[in-house]
VOGU-3710 file (C-alpha; in Angstrom, 3 decimals, decimal comma):
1> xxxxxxxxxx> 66,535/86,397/64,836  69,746/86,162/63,038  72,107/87,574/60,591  72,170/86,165/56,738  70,089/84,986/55,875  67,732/85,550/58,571  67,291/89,146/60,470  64,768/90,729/60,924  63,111/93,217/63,684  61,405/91,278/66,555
11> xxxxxxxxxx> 57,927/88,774/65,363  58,847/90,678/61,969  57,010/93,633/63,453  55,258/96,560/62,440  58,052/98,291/64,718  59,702/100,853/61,768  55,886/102,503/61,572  57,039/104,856/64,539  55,558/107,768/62,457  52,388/107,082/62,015
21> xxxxxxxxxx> 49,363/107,511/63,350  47,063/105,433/65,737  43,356/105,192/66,544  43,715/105,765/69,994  40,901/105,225/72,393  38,653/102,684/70,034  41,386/100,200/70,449  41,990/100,774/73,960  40,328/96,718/74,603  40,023/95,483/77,936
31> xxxxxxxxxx> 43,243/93,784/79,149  43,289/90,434/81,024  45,915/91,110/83,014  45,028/94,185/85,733  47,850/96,244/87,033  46,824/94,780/90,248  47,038/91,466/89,228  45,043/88,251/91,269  47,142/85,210/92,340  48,487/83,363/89,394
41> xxxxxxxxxx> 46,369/79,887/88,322  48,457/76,745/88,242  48,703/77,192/84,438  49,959/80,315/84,364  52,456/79,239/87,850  53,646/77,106/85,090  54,295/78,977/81,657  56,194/81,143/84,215  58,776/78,451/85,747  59,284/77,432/82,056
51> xxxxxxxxxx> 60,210/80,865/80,625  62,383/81,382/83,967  64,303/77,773/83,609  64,751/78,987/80,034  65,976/82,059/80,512  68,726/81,323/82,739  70,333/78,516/80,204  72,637/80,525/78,189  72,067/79,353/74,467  74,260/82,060/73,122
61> xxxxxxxxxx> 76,640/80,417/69,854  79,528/81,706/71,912  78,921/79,686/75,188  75,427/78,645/75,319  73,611/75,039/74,833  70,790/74,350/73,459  70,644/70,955/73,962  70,936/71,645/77,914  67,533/73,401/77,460  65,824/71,401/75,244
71> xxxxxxxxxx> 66,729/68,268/77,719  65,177/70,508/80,099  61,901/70,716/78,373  61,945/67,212/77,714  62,259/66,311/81,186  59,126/68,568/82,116  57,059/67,188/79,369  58,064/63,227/80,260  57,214/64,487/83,827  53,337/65,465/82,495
81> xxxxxxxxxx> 53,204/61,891/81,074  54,201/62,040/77,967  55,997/58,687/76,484  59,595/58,582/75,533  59,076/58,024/72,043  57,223/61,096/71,650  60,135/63,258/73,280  63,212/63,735/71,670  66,422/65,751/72,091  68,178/66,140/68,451
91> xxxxxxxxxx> 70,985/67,660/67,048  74,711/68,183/67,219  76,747/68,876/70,099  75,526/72,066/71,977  72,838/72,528/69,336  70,426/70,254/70,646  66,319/70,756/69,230  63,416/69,342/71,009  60,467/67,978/68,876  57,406/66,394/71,385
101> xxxxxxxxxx> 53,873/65,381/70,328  50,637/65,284/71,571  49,123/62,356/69,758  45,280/63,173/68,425  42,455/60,792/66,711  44,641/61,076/62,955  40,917/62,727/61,202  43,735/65,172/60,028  47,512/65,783/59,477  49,627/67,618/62,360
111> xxxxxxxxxx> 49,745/70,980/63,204  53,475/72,447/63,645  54,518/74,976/66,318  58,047/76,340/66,464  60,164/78,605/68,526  64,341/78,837/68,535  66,018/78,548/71,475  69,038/80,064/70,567  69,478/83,522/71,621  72,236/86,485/70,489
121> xxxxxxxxxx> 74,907/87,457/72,448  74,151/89,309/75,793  77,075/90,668/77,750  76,542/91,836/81,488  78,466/95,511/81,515  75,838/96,061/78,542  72,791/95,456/80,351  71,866/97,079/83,595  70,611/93,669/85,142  71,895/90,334/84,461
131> xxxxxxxxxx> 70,772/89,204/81,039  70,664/85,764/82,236  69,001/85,985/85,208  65,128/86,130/84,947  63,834/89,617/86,656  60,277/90,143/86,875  60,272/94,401/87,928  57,408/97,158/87,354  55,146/95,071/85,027  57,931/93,521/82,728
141> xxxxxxxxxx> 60,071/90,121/82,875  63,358/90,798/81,914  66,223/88,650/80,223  67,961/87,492/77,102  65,146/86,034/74,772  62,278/87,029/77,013  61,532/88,925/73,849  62,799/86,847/71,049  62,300/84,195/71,537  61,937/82,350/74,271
151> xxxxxxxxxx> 58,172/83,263/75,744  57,513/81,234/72,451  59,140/78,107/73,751  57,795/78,473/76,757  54,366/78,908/76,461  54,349/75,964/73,914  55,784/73,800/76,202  53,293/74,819/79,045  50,141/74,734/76,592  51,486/71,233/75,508
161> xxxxxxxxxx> 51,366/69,867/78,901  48,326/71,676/79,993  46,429/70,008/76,778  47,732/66,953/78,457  46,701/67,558/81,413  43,029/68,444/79,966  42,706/65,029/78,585  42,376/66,955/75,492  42,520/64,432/72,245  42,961/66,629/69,073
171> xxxxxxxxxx> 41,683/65,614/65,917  45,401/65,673/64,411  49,161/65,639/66,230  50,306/68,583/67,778  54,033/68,958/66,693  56,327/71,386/68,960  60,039/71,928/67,743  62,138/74,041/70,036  65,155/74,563/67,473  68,939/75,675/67,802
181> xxxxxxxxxx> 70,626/78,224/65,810  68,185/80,509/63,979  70,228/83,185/64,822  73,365/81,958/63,436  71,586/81,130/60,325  73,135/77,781/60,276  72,040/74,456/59,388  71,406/72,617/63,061  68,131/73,267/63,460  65,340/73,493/61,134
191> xxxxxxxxxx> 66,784/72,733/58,141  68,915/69,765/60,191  65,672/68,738/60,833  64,032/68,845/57,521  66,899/67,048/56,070  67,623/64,114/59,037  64,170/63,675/60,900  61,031/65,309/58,268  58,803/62,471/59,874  59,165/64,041/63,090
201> xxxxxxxxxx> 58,015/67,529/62,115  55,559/66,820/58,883  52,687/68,916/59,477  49,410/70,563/57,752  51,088/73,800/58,147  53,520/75,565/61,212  52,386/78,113/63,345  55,826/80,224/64,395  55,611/82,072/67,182  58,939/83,933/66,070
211> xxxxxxxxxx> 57,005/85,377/62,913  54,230/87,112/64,014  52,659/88,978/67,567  51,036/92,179/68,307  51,645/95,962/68,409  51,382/97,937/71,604  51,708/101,540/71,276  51,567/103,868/74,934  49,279/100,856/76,322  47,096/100,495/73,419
221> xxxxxxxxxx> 46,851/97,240/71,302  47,148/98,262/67,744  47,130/95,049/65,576  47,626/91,218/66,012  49,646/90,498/62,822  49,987/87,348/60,963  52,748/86,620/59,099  52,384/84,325/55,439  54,901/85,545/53,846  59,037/86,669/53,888
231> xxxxxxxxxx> 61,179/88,524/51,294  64,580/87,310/50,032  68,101/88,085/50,982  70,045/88,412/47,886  73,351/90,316/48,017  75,203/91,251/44,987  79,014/92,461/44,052  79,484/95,400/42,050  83,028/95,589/41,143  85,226/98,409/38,968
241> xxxxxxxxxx> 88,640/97,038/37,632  91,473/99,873/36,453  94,989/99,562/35,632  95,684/101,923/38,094  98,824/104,005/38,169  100,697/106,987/40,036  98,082/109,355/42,078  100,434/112,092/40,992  99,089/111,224/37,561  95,413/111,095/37,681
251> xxxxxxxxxx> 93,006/110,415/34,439  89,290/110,779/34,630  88,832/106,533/34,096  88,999/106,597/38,582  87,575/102,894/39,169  85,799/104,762/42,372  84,081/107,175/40,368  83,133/104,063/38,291  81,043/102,793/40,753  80,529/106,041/42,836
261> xxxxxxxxxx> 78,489/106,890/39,972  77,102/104,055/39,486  76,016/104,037/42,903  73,991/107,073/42,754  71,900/106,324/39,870  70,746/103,490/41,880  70,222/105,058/45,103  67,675/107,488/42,782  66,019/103,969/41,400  62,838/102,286/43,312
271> xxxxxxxxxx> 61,404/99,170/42,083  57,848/98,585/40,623  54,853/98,481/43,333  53,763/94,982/43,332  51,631/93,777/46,060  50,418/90,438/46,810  47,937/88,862/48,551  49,431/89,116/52,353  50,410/92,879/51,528  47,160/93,847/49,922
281> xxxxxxxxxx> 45,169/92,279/52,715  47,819/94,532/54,923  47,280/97,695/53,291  43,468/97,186/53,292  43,573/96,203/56,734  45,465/98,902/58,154  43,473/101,711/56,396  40,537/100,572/58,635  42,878/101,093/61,537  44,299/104,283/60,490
291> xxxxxxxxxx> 42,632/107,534/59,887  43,311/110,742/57,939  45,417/110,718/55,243  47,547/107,747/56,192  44,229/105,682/55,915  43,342/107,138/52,321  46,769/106,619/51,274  46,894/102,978/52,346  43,302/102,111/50,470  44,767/104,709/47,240
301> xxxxxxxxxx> 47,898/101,985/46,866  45,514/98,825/46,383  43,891/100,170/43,381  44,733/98,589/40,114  47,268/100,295/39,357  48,259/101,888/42,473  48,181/105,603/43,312  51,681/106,959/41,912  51,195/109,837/44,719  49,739/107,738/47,551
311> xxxxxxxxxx> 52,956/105,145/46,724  55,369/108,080/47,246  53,864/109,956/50,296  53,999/105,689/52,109  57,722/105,517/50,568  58,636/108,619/52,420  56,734/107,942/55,534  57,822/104,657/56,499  60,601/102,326/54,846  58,894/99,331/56,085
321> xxxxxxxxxx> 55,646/100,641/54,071  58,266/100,938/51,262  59,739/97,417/51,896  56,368/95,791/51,565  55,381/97,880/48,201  58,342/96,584/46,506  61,629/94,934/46,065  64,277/96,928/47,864  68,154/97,079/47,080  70,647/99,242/48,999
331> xxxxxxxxxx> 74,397/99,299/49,122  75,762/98,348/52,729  79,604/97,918/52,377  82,221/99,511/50,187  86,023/99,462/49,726  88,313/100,534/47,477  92,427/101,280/46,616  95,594/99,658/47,818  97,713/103,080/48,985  97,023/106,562/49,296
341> xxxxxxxxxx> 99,379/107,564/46,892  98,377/105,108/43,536  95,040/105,366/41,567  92,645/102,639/42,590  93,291/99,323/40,613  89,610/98,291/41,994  86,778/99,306/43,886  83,916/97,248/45,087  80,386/97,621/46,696  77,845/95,139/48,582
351> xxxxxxxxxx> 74,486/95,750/47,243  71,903/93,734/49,562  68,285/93,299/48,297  65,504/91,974/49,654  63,097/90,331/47,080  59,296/89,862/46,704  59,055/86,336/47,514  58,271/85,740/43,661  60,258/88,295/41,980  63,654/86,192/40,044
361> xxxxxxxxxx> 66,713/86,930/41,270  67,728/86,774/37,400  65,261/90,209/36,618  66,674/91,919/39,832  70,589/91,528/38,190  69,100/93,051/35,258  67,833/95,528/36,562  70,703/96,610/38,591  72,936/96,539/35,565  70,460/98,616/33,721
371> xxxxxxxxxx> 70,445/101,009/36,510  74,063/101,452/37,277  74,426/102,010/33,236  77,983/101,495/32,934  79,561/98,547/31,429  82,744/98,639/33,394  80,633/97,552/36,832  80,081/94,372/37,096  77,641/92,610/38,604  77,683/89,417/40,860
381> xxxxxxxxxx> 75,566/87,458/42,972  77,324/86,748/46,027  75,614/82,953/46,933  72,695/81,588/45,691  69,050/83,209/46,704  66,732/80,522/48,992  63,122/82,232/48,251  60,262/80,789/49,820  56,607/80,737/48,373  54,330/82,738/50,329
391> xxxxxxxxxx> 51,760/80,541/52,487  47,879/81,486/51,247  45,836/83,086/53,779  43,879/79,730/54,777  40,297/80,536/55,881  39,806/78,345/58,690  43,357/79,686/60,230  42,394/83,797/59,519  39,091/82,942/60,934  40,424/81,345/63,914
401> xxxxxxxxxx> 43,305/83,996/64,765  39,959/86,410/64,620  37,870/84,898/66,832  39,728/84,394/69,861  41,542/88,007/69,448  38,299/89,250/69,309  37,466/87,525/72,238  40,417/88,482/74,358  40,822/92,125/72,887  37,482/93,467/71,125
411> xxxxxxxxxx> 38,046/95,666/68,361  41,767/94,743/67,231  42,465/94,178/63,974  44,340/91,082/62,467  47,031/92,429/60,012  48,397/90,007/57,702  52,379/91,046/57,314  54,963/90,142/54,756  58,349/90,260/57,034  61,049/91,949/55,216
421> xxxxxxxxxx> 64,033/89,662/56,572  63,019/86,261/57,093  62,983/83,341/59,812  63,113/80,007/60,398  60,098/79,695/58,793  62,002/80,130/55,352  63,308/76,336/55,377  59,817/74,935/55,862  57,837/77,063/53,207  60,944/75,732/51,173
431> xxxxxxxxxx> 60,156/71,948/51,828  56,436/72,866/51,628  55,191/73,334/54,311  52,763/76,238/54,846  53,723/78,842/57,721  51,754/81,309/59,215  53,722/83,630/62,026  50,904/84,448/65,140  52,092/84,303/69,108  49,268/86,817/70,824
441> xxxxxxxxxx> 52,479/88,409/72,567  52,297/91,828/72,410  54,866/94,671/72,805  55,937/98,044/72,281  56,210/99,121/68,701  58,322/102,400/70,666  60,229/100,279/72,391  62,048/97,540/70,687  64,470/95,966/72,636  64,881/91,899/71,304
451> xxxxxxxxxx> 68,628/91,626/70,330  69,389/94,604/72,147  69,968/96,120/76,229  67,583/95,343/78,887  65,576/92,850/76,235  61,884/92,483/78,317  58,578/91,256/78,131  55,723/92,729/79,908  54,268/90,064/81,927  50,491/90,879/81,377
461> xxxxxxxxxx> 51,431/90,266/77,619  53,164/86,862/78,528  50,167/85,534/79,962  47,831/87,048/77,499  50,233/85,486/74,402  50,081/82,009/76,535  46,012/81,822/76,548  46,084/83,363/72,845  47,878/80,340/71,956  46,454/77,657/74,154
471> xxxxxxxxxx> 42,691/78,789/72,829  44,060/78,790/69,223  46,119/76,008/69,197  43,161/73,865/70,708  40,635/75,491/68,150  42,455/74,519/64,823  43,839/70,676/66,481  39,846/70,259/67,126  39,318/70,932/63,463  36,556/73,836/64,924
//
């Protein structure tokens, strides 16, 4: 996941709840992947070639290609069977995106599924194995995008085939698009797509592996989130003009205490609580998961109006609890002065904010000049918002994501998330397409490691997340 406008934690993840508290043996569910684990079934001999091949094509920006690995999975699919037309490499030079379909009956219209192949930068005296060389060690696969997000790609391009394989004929298309540069937050790959090829990839809805998965915490499956929904990026420039002078001469008019001042009034502020219907569905969710306090808290804040106290004990016990309450701004960069010996002539801040995904960008301005209270800031936004409706929590999809994880891991709830960054599913809820973030791959909520050292996936959870998304993907294209 990238940088502006799209970063956020792994699968938008429940991973900044690090201090709170668990059920711990009711959701210890049977796994289907024993520590002693039995020979590996042609399917799942295949998901695992396909993540390896994947992993060891760099598709860093610096020096990777994506095209070379999208050519790659368009050689395995046309290999299955699959006819040329419905296989296609796309893009611009070294940004290559794949988009392959497995042509149903037409009842209904086609079901997206994305992954990115592009991956962040990995260099080797970082890591303590090669980051692009796949390494399966003590239960885990390692390697650059193993986490983010490249067990995605592969296990749609191995459920593809095996529905192939299967004879299977869906009820409507099944869509994949394996997409370049949603970590540079450029414009080659969904949005390139959206604005040169929308035939290929108009669908029903998506299904993203990148926006949703499930929490592990010391073995134990907490959750198997859903994503519908993502906030908005929206930085602003507050900026303090002075005519400066000698420092030998100071006056009280300092453009840095100007916005110093400024500054802390708003780091005091805190948006309205406003839920909506993904983060009301996640509060009331997770109080039947949590217990104590945490649990009352979490039911307290969906009351009309909210609990005042319950809103401030969440606030100070996780930020991400605070992020989905609200709309969030924080200053991230400052600078100031031209010489240490004159009075600062100006002095600036970034101010980033992350918006409800229907809050106006126009009330947020307002309110920051409000708060800052001083008519010598002034306040700009630095490019133009891209906010993105949330997708409505579809019946027949909820239903389906809780059937089969109840199924493969009794007694885990489904937690429909906002993500507080956003992903590639931004440019599609933007052309109107419906998203809804779900993988059934699991990891550590402890142990976060996409974008960063060692980056790993534990392979019971590979194989789990690749029959999570075969059962579901072949539910919903049946129309069941």
């Amino acid at each position: 996941m990238n940088a502006h406008p799209i970063e956020v934690l792994p699968r938008a993840r429940l991973a900044t709840i690090l201090c709170a508290p668990v059920v711990a043996a009711a959701l210890a569910a049977p796994v289907l992947w024993a520590q002693q684990a039995a020979p590996l079934s042609a399917h799942q001999e295949l998901a695992r070639s396909i993540f390896k091949e994947l992993i060891e094509i760099n598709t860093t920006d610096s020096a990777g290609d994506t095209t070379r690995a999208a050519e790659a999975m368009a050689a395995r699919l046309r290999t299955a069977g699959f006819a040329g037309g419905d296989v296609q490499v796309l893009g611009l030079p070294r940004k290559g995106n794949l988009v392959a379909r497995l042509r149903g009956s037409g009842a209904g219209k086609p079901i997206l599924m994305l992954a990115h192949l592009d991956v962040v930068e990995a260099r080797r005296e970082d890591w303590s194995v090669d980051p692009f060389v796949f390494l399966e060690r003590d239960g885990y696969f390692y390697g650059r995008g193993t986490n983010d997000i490249k067990s995605g790609d592969a296990l749609l391009v191995a459920n593809l085939i095996r529905l192939k394989q299967e004879g299977f004929k869906p009820a409507r298309d099944i869509v994949i698009a394996l997409t370049a540069d949603e970590e540079g937050g450029s414009a080659n790959g969904v949005a390139w797509l959206l604005q040169n090829h929308r035939d290929l990839i108009e669908a029903d809805y998506c299904l993203n592996t990148d926006g949703g998965g499930g929490e592990l915490r010391k073995g134990k499956r907490i959750a198997n989130e859903l994503q519908t929904s993502e906030k908005v990026y929206l930085s602003f420039r507050l900026e303090t003009r002075n005519s400066g002078g000698h420092s030998s001469l100071p006056s009280k008019d300092n453009a840095i205490y100007h916005l110093a001042e400024g500054l802390a009034r708003l780091a005091k502020f805190d948006f309205p609580v406003r839920l909506n219907e993904t983060t009301r569905a996640f509060f009331e969710r997770m109080a039947t998961v949590e217990t104590g306090d945490l649990a009352r808290d979490m039911h307290a804040v969906t009351a009309t109006p909210p609990d005042g106290a319950a809103v401030s004990r969440l606030s100070a016990a996780s930020p991400y609890y605070n992020a989905l309450m609200r709309t969030t701004c924080v200053a991230t960069r400052l600078e100031a002065g031209h010489a240490d010996n004159a009075l600062p002539q100006t002095a600036a801040a970034v101010v980033n904010c992350r918006l409800l995904p229907d809050e106006s960008p126009a009330d947020v301005q307002r309110a920051l000049v409000t708060v800052l209270a001083d008519p010598a800031i002034a306040v700009t936004p630095i490019a133009e918002p891209r906010p993105s409706p949330a997708s409505p929590l579809r019946p027949p999809i909820v239903q389906a994501v809780e059937r089969i994880t109840e199924q493969m891991w009794p007694g885990v709830a489904v937690i429909p998330i906002m993500s507080t960054g956003a992903t590639d599913g931004l440019s599609l809820r933007r052309a109107g397409i419906p998203v809804y973030g779900v993988s059934g791959l699991f990891d550590d909520i402890d142990d976060v490691r996409a974008h960063g050292k060692d980056e790993r996936m534990g392979v019971r959870d590979f194989f789990d997340g690749v029959e999570f998304m075969y059962r579901l993907t072949k539910t919903l294209a049946a129309g069941q």
